[in-house]
N, C-alpha and C positions, 0 to 999 in steps of 0.2 A: 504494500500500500504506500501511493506516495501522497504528499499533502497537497489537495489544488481548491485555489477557495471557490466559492460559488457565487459567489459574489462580489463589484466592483464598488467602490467607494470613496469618500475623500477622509480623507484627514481633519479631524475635530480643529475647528478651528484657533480652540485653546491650547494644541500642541503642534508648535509650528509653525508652519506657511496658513494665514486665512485660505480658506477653500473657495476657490473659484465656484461661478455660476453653473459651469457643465457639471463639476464636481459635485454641487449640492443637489443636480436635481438627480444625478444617482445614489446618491448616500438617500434620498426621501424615497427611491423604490422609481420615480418617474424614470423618464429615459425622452432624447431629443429626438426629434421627424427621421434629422440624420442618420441616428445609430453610432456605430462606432466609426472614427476617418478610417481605419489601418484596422484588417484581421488577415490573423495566419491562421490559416488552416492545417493541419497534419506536415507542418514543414519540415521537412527533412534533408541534411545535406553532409555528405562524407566525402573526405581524403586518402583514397587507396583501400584500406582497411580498416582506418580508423571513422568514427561514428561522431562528428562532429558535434550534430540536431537531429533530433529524433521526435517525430510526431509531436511540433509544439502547435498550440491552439492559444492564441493572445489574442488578446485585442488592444486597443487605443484610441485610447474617447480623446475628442477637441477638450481644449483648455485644461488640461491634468496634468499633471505628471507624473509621470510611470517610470520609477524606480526598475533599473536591470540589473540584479546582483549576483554574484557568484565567485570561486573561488578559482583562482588563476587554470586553465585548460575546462574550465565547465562550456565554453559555448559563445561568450557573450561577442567577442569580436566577430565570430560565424554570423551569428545574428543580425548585427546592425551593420554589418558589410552586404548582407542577404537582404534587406530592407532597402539598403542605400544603393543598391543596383550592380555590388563590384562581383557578387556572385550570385549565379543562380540556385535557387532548391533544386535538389535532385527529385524529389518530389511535392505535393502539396500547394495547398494555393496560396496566394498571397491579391486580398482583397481590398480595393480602396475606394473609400466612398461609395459601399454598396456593390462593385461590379469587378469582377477579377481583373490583373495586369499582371504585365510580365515585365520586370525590370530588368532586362536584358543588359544597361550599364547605365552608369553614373546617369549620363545625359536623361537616358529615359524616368532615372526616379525624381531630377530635379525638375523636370517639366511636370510631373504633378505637383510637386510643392513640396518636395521629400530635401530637408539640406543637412548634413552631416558636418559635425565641426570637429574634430579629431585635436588629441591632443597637440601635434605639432601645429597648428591650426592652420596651416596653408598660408600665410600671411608673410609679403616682400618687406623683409625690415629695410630696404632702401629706399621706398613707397613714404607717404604721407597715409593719413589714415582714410582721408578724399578719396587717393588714386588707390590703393586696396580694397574700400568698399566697390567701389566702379570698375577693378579690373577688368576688361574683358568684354564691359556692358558701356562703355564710357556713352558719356552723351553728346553727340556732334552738333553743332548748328554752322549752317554757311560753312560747312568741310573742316572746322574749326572746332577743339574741344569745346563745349559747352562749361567752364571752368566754376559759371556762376549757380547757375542751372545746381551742378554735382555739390556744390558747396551746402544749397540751401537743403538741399536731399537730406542729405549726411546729416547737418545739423537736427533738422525734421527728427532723424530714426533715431539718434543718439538722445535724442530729448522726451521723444513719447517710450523710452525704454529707459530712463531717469537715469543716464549715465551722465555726472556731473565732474566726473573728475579729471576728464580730461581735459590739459592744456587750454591747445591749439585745434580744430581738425586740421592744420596745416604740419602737425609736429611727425617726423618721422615713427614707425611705427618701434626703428629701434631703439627710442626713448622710452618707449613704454612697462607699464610693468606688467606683471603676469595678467591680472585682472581686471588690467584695460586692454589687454591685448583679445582676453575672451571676450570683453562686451565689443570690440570693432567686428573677430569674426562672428557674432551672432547678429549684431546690425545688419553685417554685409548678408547674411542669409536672410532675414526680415525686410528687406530692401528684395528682394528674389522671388518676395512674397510667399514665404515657406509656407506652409499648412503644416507640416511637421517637421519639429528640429530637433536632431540626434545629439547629444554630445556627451563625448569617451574621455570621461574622468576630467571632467573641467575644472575639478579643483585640484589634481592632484599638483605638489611642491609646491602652493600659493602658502603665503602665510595666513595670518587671521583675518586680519582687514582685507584683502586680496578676496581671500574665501567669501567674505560676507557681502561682498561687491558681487561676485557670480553669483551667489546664491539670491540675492535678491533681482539682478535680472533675468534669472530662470521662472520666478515670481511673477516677472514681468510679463513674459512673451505668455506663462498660462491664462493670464489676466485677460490678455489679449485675444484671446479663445486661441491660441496657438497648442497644439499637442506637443510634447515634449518628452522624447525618453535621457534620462541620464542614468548613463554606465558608471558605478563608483565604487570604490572598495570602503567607503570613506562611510561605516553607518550612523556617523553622525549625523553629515550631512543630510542622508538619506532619511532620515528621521525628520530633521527639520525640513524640509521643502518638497516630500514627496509627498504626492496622493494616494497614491496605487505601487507596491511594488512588486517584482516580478523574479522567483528565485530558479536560478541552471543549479543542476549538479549532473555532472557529467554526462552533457549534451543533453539535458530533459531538460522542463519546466517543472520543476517538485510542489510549486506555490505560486498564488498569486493571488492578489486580493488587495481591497484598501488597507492601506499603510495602519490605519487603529486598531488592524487585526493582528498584528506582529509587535515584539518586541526586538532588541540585538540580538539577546540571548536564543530566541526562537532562532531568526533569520542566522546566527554564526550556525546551528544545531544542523540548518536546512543545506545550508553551503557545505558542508564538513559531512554531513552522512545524508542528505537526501528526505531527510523525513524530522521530526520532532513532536517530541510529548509536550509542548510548551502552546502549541495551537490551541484552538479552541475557541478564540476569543471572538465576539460578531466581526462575522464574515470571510470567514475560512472556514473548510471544514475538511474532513478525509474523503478520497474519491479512489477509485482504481485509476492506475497509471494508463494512460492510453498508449496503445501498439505494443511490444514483445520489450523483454529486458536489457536494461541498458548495457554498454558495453563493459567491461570488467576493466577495460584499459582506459585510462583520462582519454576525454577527446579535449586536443586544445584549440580548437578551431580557428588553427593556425594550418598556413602552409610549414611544411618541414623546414626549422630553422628562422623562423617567425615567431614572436615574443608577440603573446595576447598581449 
């Protein structure tokens, strides 16, 4: 038996991040016209021999965030590279806004709204934080940068996502610190018009004040009815600012549920052996594991010689 809750929910608003709108009308039992943005069906996906994901079933509701945790080789970079288009399932659907897709690469999941911000964050520290947000997308008028146009853009997203600590938007991005560098790449993905934004350990190496900066623009974009999964090992974090979290152990899904139905101790139990006597609490419950059993050997849902 492994533990999968039965239920999605938000996080009490007295422990935490306040619960967004989408969040509370699931915690009251309602549900939106929409449904869920993002469902995996029976996803599954292996390297050679090894069992990466095995029959996972998630979903991902607008404006929440959904917690991805697990213990180093459980799955989770399979996952959100599986999401974000850089590999396919070997089986299983992958459903958005109601009607299946295939995310054949990058390209195809950023045109639904899919943006991933990965630890290295993709960002040219020889760039201004302007010409970063606009790489790629810059805005021309009369064959000429639009210089003013991109200015006021930038300022715009930087401000409706309460990033106040920056400079300059004219300052090199290699002036910046760790957690003005995440809020540029999540701007530049909210500029992209994301509907969903992925991001792999966005706090990890920030200090305190750094941390609390990302953590409150994670705050921001679910505010914004934006879906959000963040990958952390950090369950501190994970405690304060998620809605919903979602536990791998060795390439399964053993748990999932609103974040008021976990403690650390449950979730380290769940990470570490796949199950826990510490459940129980609304909104989890025990279910049968879906499809055949797991693989006996870690799958790290890495190519060989790739560090989750």
């Amino acid at each position: 038996m492994t533990m999968r809750g039965a239920a999605d929910g938000a996080r009490p608003a007295s422990a935490g991040r306040a619960s967004s709108p989408a969040a509370d009308l699931q915690a009251s039992g309602n549900s939106t016209n929409e449904g869920p943005l993002l469902q995996l069906r029976g996803v599954g996906k292996s390297f050679g021999p090894v069992q990466a994901l095995a029959d996972i079933d998630l979903e991902i509701p607008t404006g929440a965030v959904t917690a991805i945790v697990g213990d180093n080789g459980a799955g989770k970079s399979t996952l959100i590279k599986t999401i974000s288009g850089i590999w396919e399932p070997d089986h299983g659907d992958i459903i958005w806004m109601g009607s299946p897709v295939h995310l054949h690469s990058p390209r195809a999941a950023a045109a639904l709204g899919i943006a991933t911000v990965y630890q290295d964050l993709a960002l040219c520290d020889n760039l201004d934080i302007v010409q970063n947000m606009f790489l790629g997308r810059e805005v021309i008028r009369h064959w000429q940068l639009d210089e003013i146009s991109m200015e006021l853009a930038a300022k715009r997203t930087l401000s409706d996502l309460a990033v106040m600590s920056v400079r300059s938007i004219r300052q090199p991005v290699a002036s910046l610190s760790g957690g003005q560098r995440q809020a540029v790449a999540v701007a530049k993905a909210v500029m992209q018009q994301a509907r969903l934004v992925i991001m792999d350990e966005p706090t990890a190496a920030l200090g305190v004040t750094q941390t609390h900066i990302v953590l409150d623009l994670i705050g921001q974009l679910a505010s914004r009815n934006i879906a959000v999964i963040v990958i952390s090992h950090n369950l501190n974090d994970v405690m304060a600012i998620a809605d919903r979290v979602a536990v791998l152990h060795l390439g399964r899904l053993v748990a999932v549920g609103p974040i008021s139905g976990f403690d650390t101790s449950a979730i380290v139990d769940l990470m570490t052996t796949g199950t826990s006597s510490r459940l129980g609490r609304e909104g989890t419950e025990a279910a049968p594991a879906r499809g055949t059993k797991g693989p006996d050997t870690p799958a790290d849902g890495t190519h060989p010689g790739e560090a989750e």
